[in-house]
C-alpha positions in Angstrom: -105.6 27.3 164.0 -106.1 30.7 162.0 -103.4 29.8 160.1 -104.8 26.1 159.5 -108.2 28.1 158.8 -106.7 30.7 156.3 -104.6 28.0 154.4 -107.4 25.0 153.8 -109.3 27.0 151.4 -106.6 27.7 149.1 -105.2 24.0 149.4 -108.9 23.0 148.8 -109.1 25.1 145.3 -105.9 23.8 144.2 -107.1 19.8 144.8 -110.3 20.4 143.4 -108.5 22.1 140.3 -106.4 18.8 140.1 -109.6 16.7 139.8 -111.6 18.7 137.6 -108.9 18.6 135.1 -108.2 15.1 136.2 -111.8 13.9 135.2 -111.4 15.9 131.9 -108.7 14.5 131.6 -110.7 10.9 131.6 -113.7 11.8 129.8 -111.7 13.3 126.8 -109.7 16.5 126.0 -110.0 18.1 122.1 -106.4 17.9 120.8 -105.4 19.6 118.3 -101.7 19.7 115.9 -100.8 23.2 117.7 -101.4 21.8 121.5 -98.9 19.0 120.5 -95.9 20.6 118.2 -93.7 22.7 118.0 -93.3 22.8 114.8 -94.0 26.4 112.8 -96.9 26.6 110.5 -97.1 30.2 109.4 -94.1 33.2 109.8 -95.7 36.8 109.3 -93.5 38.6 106.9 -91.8 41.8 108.2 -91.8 40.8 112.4 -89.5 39.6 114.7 -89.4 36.0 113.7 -89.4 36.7 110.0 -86.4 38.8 109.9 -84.2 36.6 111.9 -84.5 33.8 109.6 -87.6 32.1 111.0 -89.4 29.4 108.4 -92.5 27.9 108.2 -91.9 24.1 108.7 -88.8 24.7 111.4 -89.1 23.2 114.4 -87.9 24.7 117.5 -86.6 22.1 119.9 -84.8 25.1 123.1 -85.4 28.6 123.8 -82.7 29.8 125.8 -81.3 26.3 126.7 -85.1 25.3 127.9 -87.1 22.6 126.1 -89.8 23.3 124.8 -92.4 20.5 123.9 -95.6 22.4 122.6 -96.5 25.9 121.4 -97.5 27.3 124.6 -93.9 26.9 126.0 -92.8 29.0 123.1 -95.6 31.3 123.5 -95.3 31.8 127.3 -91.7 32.2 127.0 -91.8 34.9 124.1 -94.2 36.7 125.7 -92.3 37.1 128.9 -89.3 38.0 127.3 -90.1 41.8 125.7 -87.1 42.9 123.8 -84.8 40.3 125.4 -82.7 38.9 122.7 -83.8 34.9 122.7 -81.3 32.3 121.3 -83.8 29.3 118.9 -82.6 26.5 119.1 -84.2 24.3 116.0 -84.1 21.5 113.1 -84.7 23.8 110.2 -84.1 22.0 106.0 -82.3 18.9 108.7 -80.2 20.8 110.1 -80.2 21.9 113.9 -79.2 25.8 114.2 -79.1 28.4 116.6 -80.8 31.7 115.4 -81.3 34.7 117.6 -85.2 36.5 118.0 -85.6 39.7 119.8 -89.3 39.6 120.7 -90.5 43.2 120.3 -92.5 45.0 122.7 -96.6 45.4 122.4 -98.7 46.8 125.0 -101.8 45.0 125.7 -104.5 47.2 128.3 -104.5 45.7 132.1 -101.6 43.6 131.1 -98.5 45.9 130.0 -95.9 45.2 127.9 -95.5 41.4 126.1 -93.1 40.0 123.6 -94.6 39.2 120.2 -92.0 37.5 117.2 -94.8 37.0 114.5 -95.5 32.8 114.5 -98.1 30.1 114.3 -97.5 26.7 115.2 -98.9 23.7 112.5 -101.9 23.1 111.9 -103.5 20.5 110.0 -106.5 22.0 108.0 -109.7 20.0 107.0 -112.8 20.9 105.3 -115.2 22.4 107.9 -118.3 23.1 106.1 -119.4 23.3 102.1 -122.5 25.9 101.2 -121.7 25.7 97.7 -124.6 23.5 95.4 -122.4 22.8 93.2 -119.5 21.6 95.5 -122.1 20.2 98.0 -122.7 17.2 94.9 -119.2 16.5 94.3 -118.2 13.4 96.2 -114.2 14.7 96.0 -114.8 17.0 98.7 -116.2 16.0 101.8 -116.6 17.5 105.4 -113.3 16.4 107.5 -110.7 16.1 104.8 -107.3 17.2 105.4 -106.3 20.0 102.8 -102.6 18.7 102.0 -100.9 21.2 99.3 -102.6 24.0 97.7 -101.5 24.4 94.2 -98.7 22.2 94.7 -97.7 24.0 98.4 -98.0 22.4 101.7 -100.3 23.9 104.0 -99.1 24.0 107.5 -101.7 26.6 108.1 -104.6 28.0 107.4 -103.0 31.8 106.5 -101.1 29.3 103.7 -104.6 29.1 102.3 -105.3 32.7 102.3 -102.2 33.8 101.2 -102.6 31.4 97.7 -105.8 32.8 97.4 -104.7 36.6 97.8 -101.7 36.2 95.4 -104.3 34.1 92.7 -107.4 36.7 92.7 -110.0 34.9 90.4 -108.3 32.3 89.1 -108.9 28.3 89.8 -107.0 27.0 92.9 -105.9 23.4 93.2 -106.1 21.2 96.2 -104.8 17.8 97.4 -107.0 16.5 100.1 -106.3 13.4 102.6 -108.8 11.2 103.0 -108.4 8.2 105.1 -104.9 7.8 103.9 -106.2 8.7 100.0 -105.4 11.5 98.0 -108.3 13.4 96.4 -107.3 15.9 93.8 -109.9 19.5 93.6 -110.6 22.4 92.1 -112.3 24.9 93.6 -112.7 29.1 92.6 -110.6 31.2 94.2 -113.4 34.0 95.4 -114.2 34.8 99.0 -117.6 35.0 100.4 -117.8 36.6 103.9 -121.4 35.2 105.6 -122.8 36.7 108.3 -122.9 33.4 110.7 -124.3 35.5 114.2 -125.4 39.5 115.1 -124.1 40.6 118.6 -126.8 42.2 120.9 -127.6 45.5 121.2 -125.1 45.9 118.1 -125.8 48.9 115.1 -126.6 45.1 112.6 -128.8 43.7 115.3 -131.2 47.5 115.5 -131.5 47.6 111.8 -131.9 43.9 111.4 -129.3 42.0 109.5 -130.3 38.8 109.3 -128.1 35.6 110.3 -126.8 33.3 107.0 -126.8 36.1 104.5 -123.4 37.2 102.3 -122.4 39.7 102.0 -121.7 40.9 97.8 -120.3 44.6 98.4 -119.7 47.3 100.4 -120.3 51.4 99.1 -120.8 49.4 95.7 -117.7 47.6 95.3 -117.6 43.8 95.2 -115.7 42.0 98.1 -113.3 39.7 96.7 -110.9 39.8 99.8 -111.8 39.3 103.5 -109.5 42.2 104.6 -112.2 44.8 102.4 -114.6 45.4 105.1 -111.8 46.4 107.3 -110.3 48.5 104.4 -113.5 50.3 103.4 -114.4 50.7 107.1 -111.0 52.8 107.8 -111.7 55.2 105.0 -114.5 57.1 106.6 -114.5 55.9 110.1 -117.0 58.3 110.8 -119.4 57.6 108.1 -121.7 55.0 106.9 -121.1 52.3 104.6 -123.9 51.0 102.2 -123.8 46.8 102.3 -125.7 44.9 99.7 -126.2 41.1 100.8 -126.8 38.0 98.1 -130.6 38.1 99.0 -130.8 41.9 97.9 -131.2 43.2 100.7 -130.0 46.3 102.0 -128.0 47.9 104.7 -126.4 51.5 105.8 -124.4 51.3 109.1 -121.2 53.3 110.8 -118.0 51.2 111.3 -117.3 50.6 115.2 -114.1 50.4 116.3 -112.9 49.3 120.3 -111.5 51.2 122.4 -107.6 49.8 121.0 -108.5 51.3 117.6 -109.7 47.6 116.4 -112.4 46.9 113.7 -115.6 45.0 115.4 -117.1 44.9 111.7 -120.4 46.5 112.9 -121.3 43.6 115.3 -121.5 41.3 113.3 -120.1 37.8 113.6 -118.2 36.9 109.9 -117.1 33.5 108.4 -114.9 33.4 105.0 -115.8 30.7 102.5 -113.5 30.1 100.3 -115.0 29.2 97.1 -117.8 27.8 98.9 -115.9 26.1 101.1 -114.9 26.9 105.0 -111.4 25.8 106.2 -110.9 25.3 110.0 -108.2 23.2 112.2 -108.8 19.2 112.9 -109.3 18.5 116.1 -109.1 15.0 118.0 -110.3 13.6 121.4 -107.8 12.7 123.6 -108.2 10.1 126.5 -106.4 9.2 129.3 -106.4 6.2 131.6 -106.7 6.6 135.3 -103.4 7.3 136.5 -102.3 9.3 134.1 -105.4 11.8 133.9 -103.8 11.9 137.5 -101.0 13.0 136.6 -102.2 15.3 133.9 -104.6 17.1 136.5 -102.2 17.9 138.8 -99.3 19.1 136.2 -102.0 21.3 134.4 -102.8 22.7 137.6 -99.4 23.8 138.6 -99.3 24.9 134.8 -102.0 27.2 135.8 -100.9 28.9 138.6 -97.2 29.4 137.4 -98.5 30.7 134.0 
């Protein structure tokens, strides 16, 4: 009886996990490219990944022998395996190789060591939001178009779009955007705005008042004209304050905070990079299932759950 007493309530979490997730499974999941592929979207230079041979548009098919058929096998699997040689199995230019990755070794706080190779899985960008006047009027861009190639390059990733952008300071940048199976030719200015979307409580922006939906223009007098500056400026005097100037004119002096990993928290503040008045951000679909297989769904996400 004390055994049949201890046991139910752990059986009974583990159903009612398999019906929550079966009922979400119903009433409709976001999906996006990276929950479905594994296909790579973006390789950073110099890690793990990179230097083994790694290339945006590969797609990995076994890791060690085990198929893998979305991103968060590969991820789960990388980060379990800290410097552990790992043999890729993948369709890279049509042909299928076998490359080896030695994840290296980061420590993450309450966690320990994890394996990290430096790779994003696809994504397909669209047009999240337009604050521009100018671009706002121009019927080729619209909210929820797929960005295709960005002068001339396929964009498997957001990153693709920053790196173009990084590598093209001021100059015009060229887009092909998808929409509903229609290509749509733009061009849009390379600059950067960083807005100031949300304040965090009890922050140093939120006691000297920031307001919300303001850009940012500079930073100890310098223009911003790359969303790494803030960062950048922040790390030269850690200690001091930095003088922000915001597109209404207004004003601000406030000391860098950094967490307790030696992170930048850019002063509180919650930032969003527009892109020549444009803001880039993944597509995402809805996802329904019938009956039987939300079923099915619920109850292999739950044992996904309490492997993981």
């Amino acid at each position: 009886k004390r055994i049949f007493v201890a046991g139910s309530g752990p059986v009974m979490n583990f159903i009612l996990g398999i019906m929550v997730f079966s009922i979400l499974y119903m009433i409709g999941v976001p999906v996006s490219q990276s929950d479905k592929t594994t296909e790579i979207g973006y390789v950073i230079e110099g890690e793990p990944a990179a230097i083994a041979g790694l290339k945006s548009g590969d797609t990995l098919i076994s890791i060690d022998g085990k198929k893998v058929q979305n991103f968060d096998d590969i991820a789960i699997w990388v980060v379990k395996h800290p410097d552990k040689k790992l043999d890729f199995f993948l369709l890279q230019d049509g042909k299928k190789l076998t490359i080896p990755v030695q994840p290296k070794a980061e420590k993450r706080k309450g966690i320990g060591k994890i394996g990290s190779i430096g790779i994003y899985p696809r994504m397909n960008v669209e047009i999240g939001e337009v604050i521009s006047d100018s671009l706002s009027e121009n019927e080729e861009v619209k909210l929820g178009d797929i960005v295709q190639t960005i002068n001339g390059k396929p964009v498997r990733h957001l990153m693709d779009i920053y790196d173009e952008i990084e590598q093209n300071p001021g100059e015009e940048i060229h887009l092909q955007l998808i929409r509903e199976n229609t290509v749509h030719p733009v061009n849009i200015p390379a600059s950067i705005e960083i807005m100031v979307v949300d304040v965090q409580r009890d922050s140093q922006a939120e006691k000297v008042g920031i307001p919300k939906n303001d850009i940012i223009q500079s930073i100890n007098g310098t223009p911003i004209t790359n969303y790494k500056d803030i960062e950048q400026e922040a790390r030269k005097n850690p200690e001091q304050p930095l003088h922000l100037i915001f597109k209404s004119g207004k004003e601000f002096n406030l000391i860098p905070e950094f967490n307790d990993n030696n992170e930048f928290v850019k002063f509180g503040l919650i930032l969003k990079n527009y892109i020549g008045g444009i803001s880039f951000t993944e597509h995402i679909d809805m996802q329904r299932y019938n009956f039987i297989t939300a079923w099915g769904k619920g109850i292999q996400k739950s044992f996904s759950v309490i492997v993981e």
